[in-house]
Backbone bond lengths (Angstrom), bond angles and torsions (degrees), N, CA, C in turn:
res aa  C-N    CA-C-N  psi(-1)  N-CA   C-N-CA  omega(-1)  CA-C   N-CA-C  phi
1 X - - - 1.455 - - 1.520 109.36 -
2 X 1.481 125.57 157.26 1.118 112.99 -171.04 1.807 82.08 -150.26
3 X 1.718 101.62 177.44 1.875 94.13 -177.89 1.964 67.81 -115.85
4 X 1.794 76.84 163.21 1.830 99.96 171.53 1.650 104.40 -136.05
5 X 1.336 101.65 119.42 1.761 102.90 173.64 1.667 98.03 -110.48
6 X 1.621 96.07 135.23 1.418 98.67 -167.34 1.825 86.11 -123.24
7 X 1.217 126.57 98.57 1.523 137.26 172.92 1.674 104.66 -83.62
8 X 0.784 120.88 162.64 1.565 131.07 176.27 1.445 101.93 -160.52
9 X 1.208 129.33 21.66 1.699 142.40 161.74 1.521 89.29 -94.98
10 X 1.149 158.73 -17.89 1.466 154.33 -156.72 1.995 97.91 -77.09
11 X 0.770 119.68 -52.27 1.267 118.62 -156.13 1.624 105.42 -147.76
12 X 1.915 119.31 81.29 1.025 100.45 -151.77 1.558 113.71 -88.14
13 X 1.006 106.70 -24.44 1.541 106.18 172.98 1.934 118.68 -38.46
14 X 1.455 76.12 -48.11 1.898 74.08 176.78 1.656 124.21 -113.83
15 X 1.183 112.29 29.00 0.974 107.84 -175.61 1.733 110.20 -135.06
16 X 1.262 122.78 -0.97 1.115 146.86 150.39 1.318 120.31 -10.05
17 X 1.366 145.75 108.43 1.516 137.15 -177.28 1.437 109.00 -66.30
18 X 1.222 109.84 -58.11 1.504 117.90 169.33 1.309 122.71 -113.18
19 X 1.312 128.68 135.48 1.514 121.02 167.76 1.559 91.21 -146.57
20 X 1.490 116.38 125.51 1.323 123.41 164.78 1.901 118.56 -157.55
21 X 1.228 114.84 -150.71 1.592 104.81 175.24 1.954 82.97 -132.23
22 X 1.190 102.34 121.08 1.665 102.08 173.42 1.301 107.39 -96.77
23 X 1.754 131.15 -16.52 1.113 134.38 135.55 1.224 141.46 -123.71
24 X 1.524 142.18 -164.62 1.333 106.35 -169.39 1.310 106.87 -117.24
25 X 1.107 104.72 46.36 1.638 114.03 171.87 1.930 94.05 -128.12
26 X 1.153 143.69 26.43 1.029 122.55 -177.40 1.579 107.29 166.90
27 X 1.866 86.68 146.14 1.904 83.52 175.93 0.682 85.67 -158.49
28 X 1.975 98.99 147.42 1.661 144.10 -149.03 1.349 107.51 -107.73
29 X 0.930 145.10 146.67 1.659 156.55 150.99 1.681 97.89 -125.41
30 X 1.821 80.92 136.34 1.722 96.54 177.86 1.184 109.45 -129.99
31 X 0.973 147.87 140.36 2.359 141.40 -174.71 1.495 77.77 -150.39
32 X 1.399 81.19 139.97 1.833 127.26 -178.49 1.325 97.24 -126.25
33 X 1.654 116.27 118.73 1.590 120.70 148.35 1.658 114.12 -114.94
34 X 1.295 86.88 127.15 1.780 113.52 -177.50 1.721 110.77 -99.51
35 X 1.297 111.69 126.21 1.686 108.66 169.16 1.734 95.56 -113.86
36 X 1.066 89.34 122.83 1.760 85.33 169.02 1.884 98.54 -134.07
37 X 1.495 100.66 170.09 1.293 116.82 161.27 1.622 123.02 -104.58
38 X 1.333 134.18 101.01 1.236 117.81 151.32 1.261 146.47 -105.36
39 X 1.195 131.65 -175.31 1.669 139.12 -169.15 1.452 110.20 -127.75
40 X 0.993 110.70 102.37 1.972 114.28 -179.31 1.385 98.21 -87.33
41 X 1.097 118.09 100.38 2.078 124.11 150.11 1.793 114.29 -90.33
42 X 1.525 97.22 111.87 1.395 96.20 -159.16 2.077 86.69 -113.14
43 X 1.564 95.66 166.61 1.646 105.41 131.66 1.266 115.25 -127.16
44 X 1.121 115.67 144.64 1.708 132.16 167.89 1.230 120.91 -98.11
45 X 0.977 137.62 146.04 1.659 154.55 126.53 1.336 119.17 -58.92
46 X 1.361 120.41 109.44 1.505 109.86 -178.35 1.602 98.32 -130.03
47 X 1.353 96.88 144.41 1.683 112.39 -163.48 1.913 82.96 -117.13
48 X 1.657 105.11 143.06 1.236 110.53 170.62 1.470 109.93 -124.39
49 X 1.352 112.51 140.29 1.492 107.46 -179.74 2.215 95.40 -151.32
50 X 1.646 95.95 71.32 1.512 82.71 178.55 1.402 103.77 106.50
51 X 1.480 85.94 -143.05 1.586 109.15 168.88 1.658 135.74 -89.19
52 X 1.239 88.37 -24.14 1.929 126.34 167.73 1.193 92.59 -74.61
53 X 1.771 117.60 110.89 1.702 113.97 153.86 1.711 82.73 -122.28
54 X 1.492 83.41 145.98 1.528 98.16 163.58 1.312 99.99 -143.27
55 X 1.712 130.98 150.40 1.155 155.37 -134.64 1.710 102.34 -164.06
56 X 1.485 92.02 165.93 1.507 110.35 -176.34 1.846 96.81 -154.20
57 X 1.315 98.83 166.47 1.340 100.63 -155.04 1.586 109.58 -148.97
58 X 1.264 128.28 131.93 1.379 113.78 161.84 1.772 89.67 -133.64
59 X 1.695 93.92 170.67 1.670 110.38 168.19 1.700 104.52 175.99
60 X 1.918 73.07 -176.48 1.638 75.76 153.03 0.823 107.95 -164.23
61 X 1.961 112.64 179.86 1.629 121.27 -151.59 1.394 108.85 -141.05
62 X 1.409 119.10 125.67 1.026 124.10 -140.54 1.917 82.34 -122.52
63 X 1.678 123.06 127.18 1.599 104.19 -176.73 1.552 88.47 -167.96
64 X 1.784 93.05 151.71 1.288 117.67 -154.81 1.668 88.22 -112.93
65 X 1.538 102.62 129.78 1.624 114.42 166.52 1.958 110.44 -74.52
66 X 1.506 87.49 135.21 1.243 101.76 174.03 1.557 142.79 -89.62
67 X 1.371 79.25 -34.84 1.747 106.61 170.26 1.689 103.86 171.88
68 X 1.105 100.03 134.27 1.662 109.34 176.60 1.728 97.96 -134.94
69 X 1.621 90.45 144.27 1.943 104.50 -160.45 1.467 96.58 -134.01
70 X 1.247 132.32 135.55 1.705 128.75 -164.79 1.961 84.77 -128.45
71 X 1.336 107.37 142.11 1.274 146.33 129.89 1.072 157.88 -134.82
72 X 1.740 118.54 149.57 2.025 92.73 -158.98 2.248 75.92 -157.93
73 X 1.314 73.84 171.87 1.356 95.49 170.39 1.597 117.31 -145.00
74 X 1.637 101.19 165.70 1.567 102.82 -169.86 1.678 101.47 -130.24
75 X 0.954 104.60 127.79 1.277 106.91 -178.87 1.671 124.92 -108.84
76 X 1.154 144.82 139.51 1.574 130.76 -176.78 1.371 109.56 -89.54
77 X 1.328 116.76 125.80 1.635 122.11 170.52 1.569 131.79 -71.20
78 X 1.759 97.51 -47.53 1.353 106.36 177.00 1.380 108.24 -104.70
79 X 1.279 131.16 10.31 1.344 123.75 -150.20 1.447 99.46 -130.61
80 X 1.455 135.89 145.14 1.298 132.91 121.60 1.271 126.32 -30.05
81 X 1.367 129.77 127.07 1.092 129.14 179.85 2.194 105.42 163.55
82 X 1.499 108.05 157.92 1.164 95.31 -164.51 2.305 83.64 -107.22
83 X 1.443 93.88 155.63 1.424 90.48 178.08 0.901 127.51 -106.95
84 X 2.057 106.07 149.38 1.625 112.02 -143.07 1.851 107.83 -100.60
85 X 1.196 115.67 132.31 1.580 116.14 -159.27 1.896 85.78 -110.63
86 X 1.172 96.18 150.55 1.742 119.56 174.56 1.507 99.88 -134.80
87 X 1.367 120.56 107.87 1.523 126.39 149.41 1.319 120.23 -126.63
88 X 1.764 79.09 166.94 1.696 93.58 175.80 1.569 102.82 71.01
89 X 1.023 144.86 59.38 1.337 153.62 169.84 1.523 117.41 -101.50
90 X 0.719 136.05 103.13 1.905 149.18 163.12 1.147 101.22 -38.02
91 X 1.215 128.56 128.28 1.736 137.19 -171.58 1.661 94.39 -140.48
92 X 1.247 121.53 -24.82 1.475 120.10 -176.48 1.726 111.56 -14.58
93 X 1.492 89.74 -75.02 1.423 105.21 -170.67 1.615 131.69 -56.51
94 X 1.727 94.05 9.72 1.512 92.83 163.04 1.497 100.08 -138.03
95 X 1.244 137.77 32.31 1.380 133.77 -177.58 1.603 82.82 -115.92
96 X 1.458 110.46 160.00 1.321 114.49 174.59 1.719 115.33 -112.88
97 X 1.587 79.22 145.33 1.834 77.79 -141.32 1.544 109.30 -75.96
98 X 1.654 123.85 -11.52 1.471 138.47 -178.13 1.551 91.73 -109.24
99 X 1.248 108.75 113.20 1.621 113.05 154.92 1.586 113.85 -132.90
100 X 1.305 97.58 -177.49 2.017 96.16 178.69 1.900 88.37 -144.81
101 X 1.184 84.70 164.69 1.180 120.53 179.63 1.829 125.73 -128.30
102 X 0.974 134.71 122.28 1.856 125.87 165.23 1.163 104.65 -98.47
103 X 1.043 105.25 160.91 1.880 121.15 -153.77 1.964 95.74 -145.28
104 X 1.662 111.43 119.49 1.553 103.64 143.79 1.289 107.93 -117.37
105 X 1.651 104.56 153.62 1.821 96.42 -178.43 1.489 96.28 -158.24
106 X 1.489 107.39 168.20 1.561 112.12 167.37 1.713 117.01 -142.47
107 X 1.073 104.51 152.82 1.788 108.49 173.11 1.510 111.76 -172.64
108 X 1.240 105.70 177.99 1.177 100.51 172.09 1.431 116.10 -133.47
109 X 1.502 122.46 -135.34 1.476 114.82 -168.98 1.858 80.92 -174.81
110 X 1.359 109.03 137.62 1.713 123.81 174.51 1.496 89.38 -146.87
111 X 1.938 81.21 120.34 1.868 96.25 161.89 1.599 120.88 -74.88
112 X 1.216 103.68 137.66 1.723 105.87 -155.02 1.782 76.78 -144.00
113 X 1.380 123.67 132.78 1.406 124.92 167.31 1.744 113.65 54.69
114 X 1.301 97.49 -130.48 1.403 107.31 -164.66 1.565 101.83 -97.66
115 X 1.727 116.92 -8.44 1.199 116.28 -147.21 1.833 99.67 -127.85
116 X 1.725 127.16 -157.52 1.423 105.47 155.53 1.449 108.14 -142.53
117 X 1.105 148.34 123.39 1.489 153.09 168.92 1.809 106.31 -39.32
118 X 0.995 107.71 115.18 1.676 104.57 160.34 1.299 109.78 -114.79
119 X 1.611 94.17 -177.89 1.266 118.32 -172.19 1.593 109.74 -146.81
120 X 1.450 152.59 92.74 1.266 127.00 -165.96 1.849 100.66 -140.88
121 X 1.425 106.74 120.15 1.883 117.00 172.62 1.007 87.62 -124.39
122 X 1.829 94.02 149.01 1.154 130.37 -159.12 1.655 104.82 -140.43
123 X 1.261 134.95 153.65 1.147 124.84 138.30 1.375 136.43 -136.50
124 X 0.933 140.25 131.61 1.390 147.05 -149.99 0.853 121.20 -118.38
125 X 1.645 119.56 121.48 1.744 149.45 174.06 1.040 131.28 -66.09
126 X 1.352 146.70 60.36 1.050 133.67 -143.23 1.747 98.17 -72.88
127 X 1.546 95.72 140.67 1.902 100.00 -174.21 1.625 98.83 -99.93
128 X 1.298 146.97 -14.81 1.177 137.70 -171.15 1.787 106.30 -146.01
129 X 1.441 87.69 138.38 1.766 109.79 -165.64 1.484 101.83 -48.55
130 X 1.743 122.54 152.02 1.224 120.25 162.42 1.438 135.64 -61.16
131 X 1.425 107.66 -25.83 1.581 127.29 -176.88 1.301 113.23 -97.03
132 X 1.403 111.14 114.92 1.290 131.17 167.09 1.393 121.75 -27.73
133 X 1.510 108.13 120.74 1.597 110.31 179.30 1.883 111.50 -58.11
134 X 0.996 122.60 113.53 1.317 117.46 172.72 2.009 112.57 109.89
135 X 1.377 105.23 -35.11 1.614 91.59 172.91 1.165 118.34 -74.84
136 X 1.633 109.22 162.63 1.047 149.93 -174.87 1.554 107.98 -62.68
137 X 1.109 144.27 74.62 1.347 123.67 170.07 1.803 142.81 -66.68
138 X 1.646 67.69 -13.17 1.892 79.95 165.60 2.034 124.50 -75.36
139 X 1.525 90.24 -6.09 1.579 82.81 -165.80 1.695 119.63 -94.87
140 X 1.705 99.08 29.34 1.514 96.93 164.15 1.714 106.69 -106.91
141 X 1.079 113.64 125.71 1.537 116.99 -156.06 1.833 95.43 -76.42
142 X 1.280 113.24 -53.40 0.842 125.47 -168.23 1.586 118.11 -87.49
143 X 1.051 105.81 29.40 1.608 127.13 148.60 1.495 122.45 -116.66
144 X 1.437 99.41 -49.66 1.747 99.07 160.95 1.680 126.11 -70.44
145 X 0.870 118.12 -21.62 1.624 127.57 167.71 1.398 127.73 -69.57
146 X 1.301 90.18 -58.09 1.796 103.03 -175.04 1.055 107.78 -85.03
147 X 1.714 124.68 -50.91 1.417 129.05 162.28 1.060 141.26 -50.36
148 X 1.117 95.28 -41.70 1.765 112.04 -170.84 1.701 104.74 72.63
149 X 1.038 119.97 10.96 1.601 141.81 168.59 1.691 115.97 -64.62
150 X 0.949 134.68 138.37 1.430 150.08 171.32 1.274 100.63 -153.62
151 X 1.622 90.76 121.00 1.628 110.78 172.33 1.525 112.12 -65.22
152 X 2.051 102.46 134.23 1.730 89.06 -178.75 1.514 99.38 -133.33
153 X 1.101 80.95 -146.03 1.651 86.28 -158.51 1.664 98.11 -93.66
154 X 1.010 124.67 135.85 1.647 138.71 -176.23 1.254 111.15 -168.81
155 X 1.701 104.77 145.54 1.843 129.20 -161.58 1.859 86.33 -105.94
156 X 1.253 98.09 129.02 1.750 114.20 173.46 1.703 97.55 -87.51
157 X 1.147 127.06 108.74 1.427 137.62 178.14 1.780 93.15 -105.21
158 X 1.676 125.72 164.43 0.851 107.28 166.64 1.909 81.45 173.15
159 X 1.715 90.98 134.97 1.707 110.19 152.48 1.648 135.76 -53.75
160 X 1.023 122.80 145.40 1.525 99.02 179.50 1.795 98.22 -155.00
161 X 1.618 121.60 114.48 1.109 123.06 -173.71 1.385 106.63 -101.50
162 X 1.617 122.87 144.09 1.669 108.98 163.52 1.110 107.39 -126.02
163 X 1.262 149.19 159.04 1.744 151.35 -169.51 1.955 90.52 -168.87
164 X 1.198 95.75 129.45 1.101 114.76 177.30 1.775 120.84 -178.55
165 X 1.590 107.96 -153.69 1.669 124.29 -177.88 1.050 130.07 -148.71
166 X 1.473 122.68 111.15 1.106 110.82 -162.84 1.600 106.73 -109.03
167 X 1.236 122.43 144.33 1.207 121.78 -167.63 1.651 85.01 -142.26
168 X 2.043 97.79 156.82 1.255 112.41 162.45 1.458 134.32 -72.59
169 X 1.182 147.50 129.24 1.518 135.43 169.12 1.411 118.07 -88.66
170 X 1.691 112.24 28.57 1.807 118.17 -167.99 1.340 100.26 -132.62
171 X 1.147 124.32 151.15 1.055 113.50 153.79 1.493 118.00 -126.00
172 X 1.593 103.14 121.03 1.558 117.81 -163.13 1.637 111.40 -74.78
173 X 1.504 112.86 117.91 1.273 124.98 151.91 1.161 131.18 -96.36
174 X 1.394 118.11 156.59 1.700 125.67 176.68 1.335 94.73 -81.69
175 X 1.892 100.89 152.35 1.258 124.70 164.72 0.982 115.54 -61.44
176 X 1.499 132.34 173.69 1.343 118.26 163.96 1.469 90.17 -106.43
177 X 1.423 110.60 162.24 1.365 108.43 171.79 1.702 119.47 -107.81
């Protein structure tokens, strides 16, 4: 098991859920950060040639939201006016907090020393919507007001690279016979 923090405050220009003009006096930017936990249960294919293994991978990932926090801002296009920012907003209660994900990926693994160098990308499908079956999305005021924002329905897709070393913490002896 591993944890996955999926931020979209990192880089806001492009990473933005929404950015558009909903009228023509003004345009909104909204960023959603999600912490969730998931569990990848995979099968692999692993091809051996040596020291070079390379592999392929499917699964899926089954992960529980931890807390998700929305901010956005509104800016005026044609207008004078200074622009109005909304953070730090609690969205929990309409994201759904059990989702899954399917995953295909490939990498490999080269024995190097005592240990083996990998390499493993992934990318991930999200199979079920972010927004809670049944809430209210109108009832953050201060997303629909200031924003002009209403939380909707959107699939969390997402890349996932690993590069690293794996080494033993044993040290293997023979039986005696």
């Amino acid at each position: 098991a591993y944890v996955v923090f999926d931020s979209y405050l990192g880089d806001e220009a492009a990473a933005s859920l929404f950015t558009g003009e909903v009228t023509d006096y003004s345009r909104i930017e909204y960023y959603e950060s999600q912490t969730q936990v998931r569990l990848p249960l995979s099968v692999s294919y692993d091809f051996t040639s040596g020291n070079f293994k390379p592999y392929v991978r499917i699964g899926i990932e089954p992960g529980v939201l931890l807390a998700a926090r929305a901010d956005g801002t509104r800016e005026y296009t044609n207008l004078a006016g200074s622009p109005i920012d909304v953070a730090n907003v609690d969205v929990i209660n309409i994201r759904r907090m059990f989702n899954v994900w399917a995953f295909a990926g490939t990498g490999f693994c080269y024995k190097l020393g005592p240990g083996n160098v990998f390499l493993d990308m992934r990318y991930h499908f999200n199979l079920l919507n972010q927004l809670k079956p049944g809430s209210d999305p109108y009832q953050f005021q201060e997303l629909t007001w200031s924003l002009y924002y209403v939380p909707e329905k959107f699939l969390l897709n997402n890349v996932s690279v690993s590069v690293g070393y794996m080494f033993p913490l044993y040290s293997p002896k023979k039986k005696d016979q």
